[in-house]
C-alpha positions in Angstrom: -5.7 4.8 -13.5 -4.7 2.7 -16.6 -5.2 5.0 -19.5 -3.8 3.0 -22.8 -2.9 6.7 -24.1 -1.0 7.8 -21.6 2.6 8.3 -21.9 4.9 5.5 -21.1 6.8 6.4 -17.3 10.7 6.1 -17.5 12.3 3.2 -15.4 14.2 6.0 -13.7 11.2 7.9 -12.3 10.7 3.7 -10.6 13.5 3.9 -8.9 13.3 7.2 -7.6 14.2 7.9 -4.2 10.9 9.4 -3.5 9.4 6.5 -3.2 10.1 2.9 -0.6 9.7 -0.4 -0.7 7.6 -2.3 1.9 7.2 -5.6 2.6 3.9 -7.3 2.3 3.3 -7.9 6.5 0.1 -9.8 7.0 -2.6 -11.5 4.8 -5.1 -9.0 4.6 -4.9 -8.1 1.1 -4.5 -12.0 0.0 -4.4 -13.2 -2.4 -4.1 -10.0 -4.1 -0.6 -9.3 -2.1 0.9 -12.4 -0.4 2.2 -11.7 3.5 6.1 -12.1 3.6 6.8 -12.8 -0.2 5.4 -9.6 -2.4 6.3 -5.8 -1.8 4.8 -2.7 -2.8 5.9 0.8 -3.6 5.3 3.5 -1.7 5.2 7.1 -2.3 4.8 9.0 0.8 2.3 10.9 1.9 0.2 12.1 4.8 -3.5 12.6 3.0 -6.3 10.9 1.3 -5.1 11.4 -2.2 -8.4 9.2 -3.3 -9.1 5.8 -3.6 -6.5 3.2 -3.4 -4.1 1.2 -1.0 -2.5 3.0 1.8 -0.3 2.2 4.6 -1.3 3.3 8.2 0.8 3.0 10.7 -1.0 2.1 14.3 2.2 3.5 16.5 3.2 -0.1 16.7 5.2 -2.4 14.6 5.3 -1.5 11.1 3.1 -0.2 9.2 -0.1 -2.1 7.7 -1.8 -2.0 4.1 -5.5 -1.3 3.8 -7.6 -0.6 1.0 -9.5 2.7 1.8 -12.8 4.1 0.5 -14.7 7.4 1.2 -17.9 6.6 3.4 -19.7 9.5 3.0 -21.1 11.7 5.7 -18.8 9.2 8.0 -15.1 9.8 6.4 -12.9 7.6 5.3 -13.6 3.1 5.5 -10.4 1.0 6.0 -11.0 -2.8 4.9 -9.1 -5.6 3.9 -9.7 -8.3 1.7 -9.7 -10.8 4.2 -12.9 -11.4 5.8 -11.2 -12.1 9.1 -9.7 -8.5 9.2 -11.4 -5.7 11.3 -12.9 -2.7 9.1 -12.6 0.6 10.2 -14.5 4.2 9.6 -11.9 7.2 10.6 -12.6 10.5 10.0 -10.3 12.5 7.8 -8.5 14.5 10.9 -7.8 10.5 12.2 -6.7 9.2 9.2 -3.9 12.6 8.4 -2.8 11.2 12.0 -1.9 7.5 10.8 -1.4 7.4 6.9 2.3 7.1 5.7 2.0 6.2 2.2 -0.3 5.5 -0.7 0.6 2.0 -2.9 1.6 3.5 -6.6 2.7 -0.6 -7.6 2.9 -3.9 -6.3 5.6 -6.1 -6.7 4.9 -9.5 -7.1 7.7 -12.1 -6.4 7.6 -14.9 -9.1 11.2 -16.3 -8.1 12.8 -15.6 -4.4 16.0 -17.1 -5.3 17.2 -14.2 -7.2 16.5 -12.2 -4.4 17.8 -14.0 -1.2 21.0 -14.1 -3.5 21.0 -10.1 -3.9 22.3 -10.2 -0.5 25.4 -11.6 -0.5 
């Protein structure tokens, strides 16, 4: 979705309260999004808006990040992209039952000092 035309988005609409940010869990999507140091943004919602990143929650824990693809005639395929990760096929019904939110930007952390410090 990178159109060079496009109008430039405001920092504000960032930071808007419509969106969350969620820690990176597990290292499915490395090295694209490291486990326990980058983030992503998350604007909620509870359908396949099209192709993309999404977070499903299982009904335990938090929720996880998958990459998500139509399979056609089958629904929708869930993968990661480590090779060690189970892929799933759900069908559309399944996956309105599970989705939470769709990534709109990752965060990558460059320096963690910064941040542990925004705590005290």
């Amino acid at each position: 979705m990178n159109n060079l035309l496009a109008p430039v988005i405001p920092a504000e609409n960032v930071l808007s309260d419509k969106f969350r940010v969620h820690l990176v869990q597990s290292d499915g999507l490395e090295p694209a999004l490291r486990a326990r140091r980058d983030y992503v943004l998350l604007a909620p919602v509870s359908s396949y808006v099209g192709e993309g990143v999404y977070a499903i929650f299982d009904g335990f824990g938090v929720p996880e990040l998958f990459r998500v693809t139509p399979e056609f005639g089958k629904g929708l395929r869930l993968f990661r992209d480590n090779k060690h990760c189970q892929e799933y096929v759900l069908t559309l019904e399944k996956f309105e039952e599970c989705v939470v939110g769709f990534v709109v930007a990752d965060i990558k952390v460059k320096d963690e000092r910064f941040l542990r410090e925004a705590a005290h």
